[in-house]
Structure formats: C-alpha cells, structure tokens
C-alpha positions in Angstrom: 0.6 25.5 -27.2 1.6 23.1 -24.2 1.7 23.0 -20.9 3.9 21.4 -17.7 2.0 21.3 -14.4 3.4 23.9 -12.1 0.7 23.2 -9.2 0.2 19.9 -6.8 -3.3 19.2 -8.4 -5.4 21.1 -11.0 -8.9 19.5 -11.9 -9.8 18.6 -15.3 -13.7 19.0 -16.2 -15.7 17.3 -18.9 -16.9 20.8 -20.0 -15.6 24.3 -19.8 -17.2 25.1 -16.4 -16.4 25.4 -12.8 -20.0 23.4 -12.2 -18.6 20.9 -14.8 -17.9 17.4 -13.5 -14.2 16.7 -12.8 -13.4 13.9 -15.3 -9.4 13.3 -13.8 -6.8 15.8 -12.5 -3.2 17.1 -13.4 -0.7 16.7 -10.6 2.6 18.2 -10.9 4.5 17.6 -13.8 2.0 16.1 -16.3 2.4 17.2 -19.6 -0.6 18.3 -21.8 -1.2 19.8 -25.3 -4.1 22.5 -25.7 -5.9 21.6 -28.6 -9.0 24.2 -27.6 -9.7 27.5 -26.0 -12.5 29.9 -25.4 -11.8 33.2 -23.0 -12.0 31.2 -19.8 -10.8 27.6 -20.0 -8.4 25.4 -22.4 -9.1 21.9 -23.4 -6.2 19.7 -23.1 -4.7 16.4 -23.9 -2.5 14.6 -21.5 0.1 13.2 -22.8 0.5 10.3 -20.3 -2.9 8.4 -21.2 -4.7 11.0 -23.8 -7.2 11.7 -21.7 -9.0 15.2 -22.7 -11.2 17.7 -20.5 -10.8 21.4 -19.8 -8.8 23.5 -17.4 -8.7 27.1 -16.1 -6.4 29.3 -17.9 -5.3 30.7 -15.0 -4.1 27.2 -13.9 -2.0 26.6 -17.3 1.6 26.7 -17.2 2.5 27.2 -20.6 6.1 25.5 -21.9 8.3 25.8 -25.3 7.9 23.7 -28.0 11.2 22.7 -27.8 11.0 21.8 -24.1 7.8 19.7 -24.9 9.7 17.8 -27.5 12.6 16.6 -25.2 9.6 16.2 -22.5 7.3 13.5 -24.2 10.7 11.5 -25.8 12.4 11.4 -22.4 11.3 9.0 -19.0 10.7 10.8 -15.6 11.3 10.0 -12.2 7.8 9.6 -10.2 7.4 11.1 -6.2 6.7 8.3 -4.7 6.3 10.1 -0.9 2.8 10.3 0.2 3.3 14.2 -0.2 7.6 16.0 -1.0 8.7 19.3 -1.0 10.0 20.7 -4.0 11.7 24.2 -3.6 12.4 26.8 -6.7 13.6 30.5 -6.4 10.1 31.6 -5.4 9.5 29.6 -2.4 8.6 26.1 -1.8 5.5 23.7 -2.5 4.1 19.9 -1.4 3.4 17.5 -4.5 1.5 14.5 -4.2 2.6 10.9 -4.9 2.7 10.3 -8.3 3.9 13.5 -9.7 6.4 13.4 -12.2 10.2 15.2 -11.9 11.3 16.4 -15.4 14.4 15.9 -16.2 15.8 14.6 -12.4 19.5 15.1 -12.0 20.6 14.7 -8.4 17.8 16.3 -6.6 17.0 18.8 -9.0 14.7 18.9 -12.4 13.1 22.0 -14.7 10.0 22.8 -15.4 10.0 25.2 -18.5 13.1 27.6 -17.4 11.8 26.8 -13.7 14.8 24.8 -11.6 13.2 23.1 -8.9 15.1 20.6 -6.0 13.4 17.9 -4.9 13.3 17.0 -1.0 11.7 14.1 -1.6 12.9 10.1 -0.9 14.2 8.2 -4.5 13.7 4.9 -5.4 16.1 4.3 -8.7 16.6 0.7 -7.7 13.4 -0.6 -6.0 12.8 -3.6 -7.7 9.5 -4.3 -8.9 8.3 -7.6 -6.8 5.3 -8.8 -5.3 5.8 -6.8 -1.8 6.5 -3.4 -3.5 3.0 -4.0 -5.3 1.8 -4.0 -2.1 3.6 -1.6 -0.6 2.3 1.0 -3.5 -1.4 -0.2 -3.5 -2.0 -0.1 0.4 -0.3 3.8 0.6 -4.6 4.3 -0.9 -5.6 2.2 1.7 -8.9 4.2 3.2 -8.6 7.4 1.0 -11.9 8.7 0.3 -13.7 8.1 -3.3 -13.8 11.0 -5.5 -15.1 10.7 -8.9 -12.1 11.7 -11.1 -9.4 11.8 -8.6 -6.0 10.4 -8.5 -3.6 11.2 -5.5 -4.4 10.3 -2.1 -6.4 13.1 -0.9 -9.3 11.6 -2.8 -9.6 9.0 -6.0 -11.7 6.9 -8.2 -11.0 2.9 -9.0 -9.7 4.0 -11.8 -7.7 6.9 -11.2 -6.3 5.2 -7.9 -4.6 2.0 -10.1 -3.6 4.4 -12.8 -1.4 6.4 -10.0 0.1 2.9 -9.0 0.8 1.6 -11.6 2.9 5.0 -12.5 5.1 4.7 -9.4 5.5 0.8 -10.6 7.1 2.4 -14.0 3.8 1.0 -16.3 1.8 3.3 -18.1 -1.8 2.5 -18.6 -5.2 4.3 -19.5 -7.6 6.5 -17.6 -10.9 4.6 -16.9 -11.6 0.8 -16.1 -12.8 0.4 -19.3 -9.9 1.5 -21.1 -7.1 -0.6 -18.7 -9.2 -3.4 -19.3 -7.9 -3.3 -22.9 -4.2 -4.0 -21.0 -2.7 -7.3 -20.3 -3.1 -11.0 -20.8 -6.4 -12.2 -19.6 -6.0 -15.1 -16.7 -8.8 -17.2 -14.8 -9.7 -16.6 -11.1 -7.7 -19.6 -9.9 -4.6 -17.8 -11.4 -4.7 -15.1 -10.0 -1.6 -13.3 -8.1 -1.0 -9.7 -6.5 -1.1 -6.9 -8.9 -3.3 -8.7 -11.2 -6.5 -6.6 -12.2 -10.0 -7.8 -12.1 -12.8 -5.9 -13.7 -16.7 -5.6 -13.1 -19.6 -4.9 -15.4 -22.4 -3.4 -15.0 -25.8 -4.7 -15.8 -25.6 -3.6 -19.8 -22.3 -5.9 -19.5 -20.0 -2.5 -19.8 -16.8 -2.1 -18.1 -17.2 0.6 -14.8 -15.5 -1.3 -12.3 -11.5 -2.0 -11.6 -9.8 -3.4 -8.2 -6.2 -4.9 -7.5 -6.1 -8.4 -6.5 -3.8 -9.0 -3.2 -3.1 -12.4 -2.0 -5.9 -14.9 0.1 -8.4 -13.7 -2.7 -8.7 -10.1 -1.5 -8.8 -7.1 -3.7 -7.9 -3.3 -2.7 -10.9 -1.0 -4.6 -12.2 2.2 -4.7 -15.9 2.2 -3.3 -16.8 4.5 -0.7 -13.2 4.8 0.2 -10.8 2.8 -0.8 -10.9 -0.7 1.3 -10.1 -4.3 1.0 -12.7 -6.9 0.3 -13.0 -10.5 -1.1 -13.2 -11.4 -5.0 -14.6 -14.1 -5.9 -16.3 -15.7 -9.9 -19.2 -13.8 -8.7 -18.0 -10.3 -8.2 -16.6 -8.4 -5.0 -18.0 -9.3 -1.7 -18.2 -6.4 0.8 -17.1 -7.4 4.1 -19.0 -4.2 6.1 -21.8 -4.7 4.0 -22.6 -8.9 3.9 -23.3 -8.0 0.5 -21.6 -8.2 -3.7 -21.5 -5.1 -4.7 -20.1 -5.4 -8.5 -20.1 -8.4 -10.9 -16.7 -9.7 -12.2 -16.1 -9.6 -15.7 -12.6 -9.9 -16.4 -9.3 -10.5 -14.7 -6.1 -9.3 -16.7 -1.9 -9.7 -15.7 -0.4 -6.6 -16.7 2.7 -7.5 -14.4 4.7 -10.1 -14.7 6.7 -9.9 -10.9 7.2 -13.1 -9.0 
C-alpha cells in the first residue's frame, strides 16, 4: 500500500508506540510506502530520503498505485510560506513550509482523488543565489529544537537543513550523518554561504550539521536554532563563551555564486 500526506504534520516514531521517540515527521504531501503493519500503527518508507519509522493508522492517507507511480516519477512544487492555506471540498487547512503540492497546475494540485487550491505565494523563477540561501536558512532563525522535527514550529540540525535544502530544489538525506555523505569536501578557508559543516562527537561519529553564512558564522540547531561562529575547532557559542561541537567536515553541495 502507499500513502500521500493529507495532514500539516504527522510524527514518525522509531517504534510502534505513542511513547516511542519521534525519529522525523510527514508534512503535507510526502509520499511513503508501508512496508509493515500490526493493528495499531504502519511502518513506512519515505520516498523523499528513505527514511523509515511508524505512523498511526489513523493518520494514513492511503493512495492508488497508479497515483503513486506518476507521484515518485514526477517533481513537485514546495510551500515555501512560513504556513499557506490550501482549500478542498471539505473545508480548508494551514501547511507548513516545505510541504509538497502534487501535481501544481495554476493554484490547484490532487492528492489521491482529493483537488486541493493552493493560497499560498509561488516561486517558479527564484533563482537559486547566495541571498535566497539566506533568505531560506534565516525563515528557522530561533525555532525551537525538537528532536526529529522539520518545519518551523520545532526542528533538529538535521531535519531543519533537510527542509531548506527542499525549498532550494536539492534533495538530501535525513540525519547529519547521512548529508555528510553529500557534496565535495572544501577547507575552512573556502568556505561560502550554503556550504555545510559537520561535527563529531567524541567516538569521531557524525551528530552534528550547521549552515555556513558569510563572516564565518553558521545558522544551527542547538537549543533553538541560532547563529554562532565556526571556526577549525568547532562552533563557538556566542551566549555561552563556550565550543560546543567539534568540526569534522565541511562539504559544498551548492554550487551558487
């Protein structure tokens, strides 16, 4: 079976509990594939980074196979509002930034056999420079840190440049320590806004991820997400006086000038 999120936001847990830890979220319009079920819950893949967790059947949205098939081979527009009404013959909702619009035409997509219109602001021709980067990284810009969260009513480090890098038209991995397999790796003196830099931890494994911005500042999840200075030692905490994660590597996934 497979699914089209119908809802704003719909956790994902690691196992099929409501105590379970949230691992990521669906937000509207993500695809998924169940590939598991007991009476309560369905495991799922997402299509847009094959991540896998569990979700409540009652928060499924189940789609043909023949819709799924046109879904996964086609590109979709992304909601790049902070929040955008869509409307359908039921009523209306709010969707987050970053949800995806099947099938845009105009102002109006499908979910399933759902028609939806989207009330939303478009942005076909934005191109892709160093000032949209930063325009898209800063909308985060003091939302609060929330283990396995994407949109900006709470996110990880991971989660939160995932998102971006979705309304910059690049698809990459779930967790730090998958994007880190991304991109070309650079040195500190090279770097640029929208390059990447990751931290270890003290076993030398990946858990870390920021977004470099220009003046040798990086935008990062800790706490909330905040601005702080990067340096070949790690990230310097500006509130704190303090490092509080050891740089590993930086990588250019973007090439913008």
């Amino acid at each position: 079976m497979y699914g089209v999120c119908n809802l704003s936001i719909v956790p994902v847990r690691s196992e099929p509990s409501d105590k379970s830890e949230l691992c990521t979220q669906l937000v509207f319009g993500d695809g998924y594939a169940i590939i598991e079920e007991n009476e309560k819950w369905y495991r799922i893949k997402i299509i847009f980074d094959e991540y896998e967790g569990w979700i409540d059947k009652l928060q499924h949205n189940q789609v043909s196979a023949a819709y799924f098939e046109a879904f996964i081979q086609t590109s979709h527009e992304t909601c790049m509002d902070d929040v955008a009404l869509v409307e359908n013959l039921h009523g209306s909702q709010l969707i987050t930034f970053g949800s995806s619009l099947p099938f845009l035409q105009g102002r109006n997509f499908k979910i399933g056999n759902v028609q939806y219109s989207y009330q939303g602001e478009l942005y076909h021709s934005q191109k892709v420079d160093t000032d949209f980067v930063k325009f898209m990284a800063l909308r985060y810009n003091n939302v609060p840190y929330l283990w396995g969260g994407k949109t900006l009513f709470g996110a990880d480090c991971s989660g939160y440049i995932q998102t971006v890098f979705k309304t910059l038209g690049f698809k990459i991995r779930r967790d730090a320590c998958q994007q880190a397999e991304h991109g070309v790796k650079i040195e500190l003196t090279e770097i640029k806004t929208g390059d990447l830099a990751f931290f270890e931890n003290a076993s030398g494994r990946i858990v870390h991820v920021g977004l470099i911005l220009e003046g040798g500042k990086i935008i990062h999840a800790h706490g909330q997400v905040r601005i702080d200075v990067v340096d070949e030692k790690g990230i310097y905490n500006l509130s704190t006086k303090k490092y509080s994660h050891k740089l590993s590597t930086i990588k250019r996934i973007l090439a913008i000038d």
